[in-house]
Backbone as a ProteinNet text record, in pm:
[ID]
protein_1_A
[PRIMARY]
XXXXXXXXXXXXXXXXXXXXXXXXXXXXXXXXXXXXXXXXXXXXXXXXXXXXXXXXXXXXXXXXXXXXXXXXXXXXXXXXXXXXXXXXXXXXXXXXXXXXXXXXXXXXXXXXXXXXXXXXX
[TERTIARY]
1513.1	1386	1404.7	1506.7	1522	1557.4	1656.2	1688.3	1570.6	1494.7	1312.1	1273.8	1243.2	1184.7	1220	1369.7	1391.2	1413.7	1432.1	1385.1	1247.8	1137.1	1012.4	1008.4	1057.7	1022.9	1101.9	1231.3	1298.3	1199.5	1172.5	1047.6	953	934	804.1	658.4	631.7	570.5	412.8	408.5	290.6	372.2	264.2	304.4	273.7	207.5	162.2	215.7	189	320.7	315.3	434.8	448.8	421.1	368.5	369.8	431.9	522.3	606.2	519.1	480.6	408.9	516.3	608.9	756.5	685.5	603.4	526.9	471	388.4	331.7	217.6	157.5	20.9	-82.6	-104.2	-207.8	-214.6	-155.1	-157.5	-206.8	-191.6	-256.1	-364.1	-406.7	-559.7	-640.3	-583.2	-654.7	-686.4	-618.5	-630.8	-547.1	-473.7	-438.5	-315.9	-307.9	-276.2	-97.9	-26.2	121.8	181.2	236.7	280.8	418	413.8	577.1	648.5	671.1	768.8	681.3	571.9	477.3	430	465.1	409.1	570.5	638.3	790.7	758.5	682.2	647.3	568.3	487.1	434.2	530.6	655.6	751.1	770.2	712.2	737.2	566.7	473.2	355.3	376	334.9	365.9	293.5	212.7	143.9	195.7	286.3	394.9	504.9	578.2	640.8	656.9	537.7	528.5	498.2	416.6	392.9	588.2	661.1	794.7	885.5	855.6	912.7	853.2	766.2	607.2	737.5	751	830	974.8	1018.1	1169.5	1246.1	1192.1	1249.9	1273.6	1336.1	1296.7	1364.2	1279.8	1310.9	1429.1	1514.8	1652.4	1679	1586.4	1655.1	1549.1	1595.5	1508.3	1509.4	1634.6	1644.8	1500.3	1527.7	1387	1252.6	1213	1092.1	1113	1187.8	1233.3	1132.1	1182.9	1181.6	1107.6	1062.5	989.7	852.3	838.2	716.4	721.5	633.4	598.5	450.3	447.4	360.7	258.7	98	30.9	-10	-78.3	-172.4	-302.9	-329.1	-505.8	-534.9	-646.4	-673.6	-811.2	-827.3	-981.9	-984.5	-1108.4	-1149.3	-1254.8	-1267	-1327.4	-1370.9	-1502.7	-1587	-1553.4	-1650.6	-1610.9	-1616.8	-1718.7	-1758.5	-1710.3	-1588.6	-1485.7	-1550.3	-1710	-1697	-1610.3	-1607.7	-1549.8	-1593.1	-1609.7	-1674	-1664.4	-1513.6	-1429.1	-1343.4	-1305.8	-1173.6	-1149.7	-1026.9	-922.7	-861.9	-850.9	-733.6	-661	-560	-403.1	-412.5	-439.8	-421.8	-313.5	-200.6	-89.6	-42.9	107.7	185.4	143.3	137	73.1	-58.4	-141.5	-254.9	-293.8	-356.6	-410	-598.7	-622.2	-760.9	-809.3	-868.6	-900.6	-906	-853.8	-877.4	-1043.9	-1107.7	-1242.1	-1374.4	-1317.6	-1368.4	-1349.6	-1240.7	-1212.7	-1277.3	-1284.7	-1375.9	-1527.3	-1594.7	-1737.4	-1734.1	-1693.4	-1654.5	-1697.9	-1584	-1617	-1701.5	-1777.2	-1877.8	-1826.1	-1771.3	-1688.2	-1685.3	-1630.2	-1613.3	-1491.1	-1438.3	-1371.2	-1329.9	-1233.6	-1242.5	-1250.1	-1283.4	-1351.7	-1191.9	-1176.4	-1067.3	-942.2	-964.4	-839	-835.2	-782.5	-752.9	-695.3	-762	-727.2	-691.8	-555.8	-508.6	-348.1	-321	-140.9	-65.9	-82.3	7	7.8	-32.5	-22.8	-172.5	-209.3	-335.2	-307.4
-294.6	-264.8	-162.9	-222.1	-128.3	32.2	60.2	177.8	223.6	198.4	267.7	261.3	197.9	222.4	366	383	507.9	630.5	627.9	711.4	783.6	722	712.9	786.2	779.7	843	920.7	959.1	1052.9	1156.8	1118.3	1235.5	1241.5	1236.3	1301.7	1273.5	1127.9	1166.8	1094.1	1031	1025.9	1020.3	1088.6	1198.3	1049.4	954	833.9	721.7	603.7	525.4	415.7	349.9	297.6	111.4	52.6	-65.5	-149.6	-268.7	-338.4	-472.1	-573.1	-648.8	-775.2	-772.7	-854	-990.9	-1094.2	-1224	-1162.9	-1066.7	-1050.7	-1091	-1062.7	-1176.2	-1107.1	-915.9	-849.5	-902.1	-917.2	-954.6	-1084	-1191.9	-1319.8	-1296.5	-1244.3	-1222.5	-1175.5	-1051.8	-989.2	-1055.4	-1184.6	-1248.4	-1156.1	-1095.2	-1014.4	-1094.7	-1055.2	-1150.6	-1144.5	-1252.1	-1208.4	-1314.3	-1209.4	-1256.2	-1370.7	-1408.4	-1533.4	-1505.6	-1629.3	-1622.5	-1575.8	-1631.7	-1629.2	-1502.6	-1413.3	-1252.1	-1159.1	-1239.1	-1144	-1047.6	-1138.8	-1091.2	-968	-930.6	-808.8	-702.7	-705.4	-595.2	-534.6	-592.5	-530.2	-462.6	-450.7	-428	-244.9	-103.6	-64.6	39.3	-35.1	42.9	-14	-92.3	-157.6	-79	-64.2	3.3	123.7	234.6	366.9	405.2	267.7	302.4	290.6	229.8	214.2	326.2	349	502.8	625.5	639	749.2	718.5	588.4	578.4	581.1	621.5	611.9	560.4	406.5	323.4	150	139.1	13	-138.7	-240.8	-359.2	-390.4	-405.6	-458.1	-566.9	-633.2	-788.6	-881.6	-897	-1033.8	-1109.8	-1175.4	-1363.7	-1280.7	-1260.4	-1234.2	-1254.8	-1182.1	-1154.6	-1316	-1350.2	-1517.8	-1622.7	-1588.2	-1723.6	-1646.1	-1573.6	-1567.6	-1462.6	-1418.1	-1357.4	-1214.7	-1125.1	-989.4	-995	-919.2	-869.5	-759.9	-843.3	-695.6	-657.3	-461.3	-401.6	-417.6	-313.7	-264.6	-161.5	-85.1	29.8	7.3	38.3	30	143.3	175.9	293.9	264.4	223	159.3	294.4	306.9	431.2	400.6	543	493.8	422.1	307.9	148.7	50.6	80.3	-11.9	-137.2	-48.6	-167.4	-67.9	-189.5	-136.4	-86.9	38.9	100.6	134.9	81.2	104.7	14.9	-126	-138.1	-180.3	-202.3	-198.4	-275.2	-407.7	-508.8	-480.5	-487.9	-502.1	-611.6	-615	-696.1	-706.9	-611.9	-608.6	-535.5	-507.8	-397.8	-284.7	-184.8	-7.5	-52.6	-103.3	-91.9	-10.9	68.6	147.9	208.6	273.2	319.3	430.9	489	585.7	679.8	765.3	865.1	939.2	937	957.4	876.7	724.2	611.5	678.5	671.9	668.4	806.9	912	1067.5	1011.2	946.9	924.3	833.5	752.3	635.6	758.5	812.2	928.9	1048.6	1010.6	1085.8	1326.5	1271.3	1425.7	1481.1	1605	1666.5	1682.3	1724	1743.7	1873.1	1948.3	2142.3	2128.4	2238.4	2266.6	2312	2237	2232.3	2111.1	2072.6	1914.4	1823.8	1772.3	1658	1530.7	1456.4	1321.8	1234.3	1250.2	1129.8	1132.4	1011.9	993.7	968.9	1027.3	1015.9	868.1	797.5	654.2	624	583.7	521.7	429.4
625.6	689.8	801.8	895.5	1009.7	907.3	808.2	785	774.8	683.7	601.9	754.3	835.8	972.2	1054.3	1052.5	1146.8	1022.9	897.3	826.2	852.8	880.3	822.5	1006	1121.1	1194.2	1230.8	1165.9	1203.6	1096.5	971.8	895.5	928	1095.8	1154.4	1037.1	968.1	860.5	957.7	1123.5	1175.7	1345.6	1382.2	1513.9	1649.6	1605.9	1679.1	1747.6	1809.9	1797.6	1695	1664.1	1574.2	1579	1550.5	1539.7	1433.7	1522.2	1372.6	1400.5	1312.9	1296	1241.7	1292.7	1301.3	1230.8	1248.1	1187.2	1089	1016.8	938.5	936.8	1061.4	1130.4	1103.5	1062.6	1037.1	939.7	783.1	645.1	632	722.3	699.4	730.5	888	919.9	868	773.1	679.3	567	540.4	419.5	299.5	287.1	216.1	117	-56.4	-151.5	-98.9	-132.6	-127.3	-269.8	-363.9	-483.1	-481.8	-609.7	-606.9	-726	-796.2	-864	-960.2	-1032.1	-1134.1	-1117.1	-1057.6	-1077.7	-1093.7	-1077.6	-1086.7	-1224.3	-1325.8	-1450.2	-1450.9	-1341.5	-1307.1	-1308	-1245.9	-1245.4	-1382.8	-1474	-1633.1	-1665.5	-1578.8	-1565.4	-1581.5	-1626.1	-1656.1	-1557.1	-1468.3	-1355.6	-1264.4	-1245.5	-1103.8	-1154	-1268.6	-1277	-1233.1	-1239.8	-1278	-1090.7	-975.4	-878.6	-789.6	-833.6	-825.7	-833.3	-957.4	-966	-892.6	-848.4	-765.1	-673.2	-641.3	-486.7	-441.2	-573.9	-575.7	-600.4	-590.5	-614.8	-703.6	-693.2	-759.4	-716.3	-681.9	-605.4	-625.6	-538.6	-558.1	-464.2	-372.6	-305.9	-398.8	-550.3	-553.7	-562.3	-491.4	-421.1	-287.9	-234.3	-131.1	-154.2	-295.2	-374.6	-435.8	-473.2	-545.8	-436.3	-277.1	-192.4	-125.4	-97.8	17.3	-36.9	-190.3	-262.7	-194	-248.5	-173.5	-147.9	-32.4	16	-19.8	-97.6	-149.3	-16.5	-50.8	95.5	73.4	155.9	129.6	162.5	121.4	241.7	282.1	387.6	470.8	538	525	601	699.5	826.1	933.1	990.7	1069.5	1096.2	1262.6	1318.5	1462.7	1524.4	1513.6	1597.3	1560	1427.2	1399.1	1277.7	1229.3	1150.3	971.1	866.4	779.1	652	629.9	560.5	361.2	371.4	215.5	255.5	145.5	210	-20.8	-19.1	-158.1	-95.2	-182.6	-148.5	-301.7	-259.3	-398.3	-492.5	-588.3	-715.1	-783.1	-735.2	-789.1	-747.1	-739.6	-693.9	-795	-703.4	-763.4	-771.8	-727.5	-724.3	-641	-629.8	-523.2	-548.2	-439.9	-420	-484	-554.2	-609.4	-488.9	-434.1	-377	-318.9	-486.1	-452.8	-361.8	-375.7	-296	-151.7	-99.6	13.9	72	8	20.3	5.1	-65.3	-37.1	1.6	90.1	246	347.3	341.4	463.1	453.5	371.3	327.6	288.1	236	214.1	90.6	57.1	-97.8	-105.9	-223.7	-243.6	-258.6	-226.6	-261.8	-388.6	-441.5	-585.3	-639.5	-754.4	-859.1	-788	-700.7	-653	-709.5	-732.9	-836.6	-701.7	-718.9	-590.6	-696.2	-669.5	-739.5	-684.8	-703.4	-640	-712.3	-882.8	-1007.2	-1064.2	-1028	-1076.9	-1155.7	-1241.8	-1299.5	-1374.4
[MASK]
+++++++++++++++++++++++++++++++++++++++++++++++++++++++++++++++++++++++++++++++++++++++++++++++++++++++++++++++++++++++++

């Protein structure tokens, strides 16, 4: 964890500060799903697969994923008065938001000929 942590800010990839959520206390509050043993079977899912590979990689602690399950996300797009305007909860690993959702959330276009998508469908 710590390595992916100072990776992720030695690649300058958000200019902000960083918050670690050490309990995992945003993900409960959020209610957000966290998988077990009975989804390990997902890893043969061919859109968990394919979001795995998008990322480089592929799960390698799974006594961890065994005993202690993984963690799905979400994305929300909350406006300026903080209420929430789009949010995508995870149904599975590689699940993700259509791109275009989150552009008519924020009420926007798209440039003419872009393709919003993050290679995974």
């Amino acid at each position: 964890m710590e390595e992916a942590l100072d990776d992720f800010i030695e690649g300058h990839f958000f200019s902000g500060d960083v918050f670690i959520d050490e309990k995992s206390a945003c993900y409960k509050d959020l209610q957000l799903k966290k998988t077990g043993l009975t989804s390990m079977f997902g890893l043969f899912d061919p859109r968990v697969t394919a979001a795995y590979k998008l990322a480089g990689q592929i799960p390698s602690n799974f006594n961890h994923m065994l005993t202690h399950g993984s963690q799905l996300g979400a994305t929300f797009v909350v406006n300026a008065g903080g209420s929430i305007i789009m949010e995508h909860r995870q149904d599975h690993h590689g699940d993700h938001v259509d791109n275009r959702r989150i552009l008519e959330a924020l009420q926007l276009k798209l440039p003419s000929g872009a393709v919003p998508t993050l290679g995974v469908q």
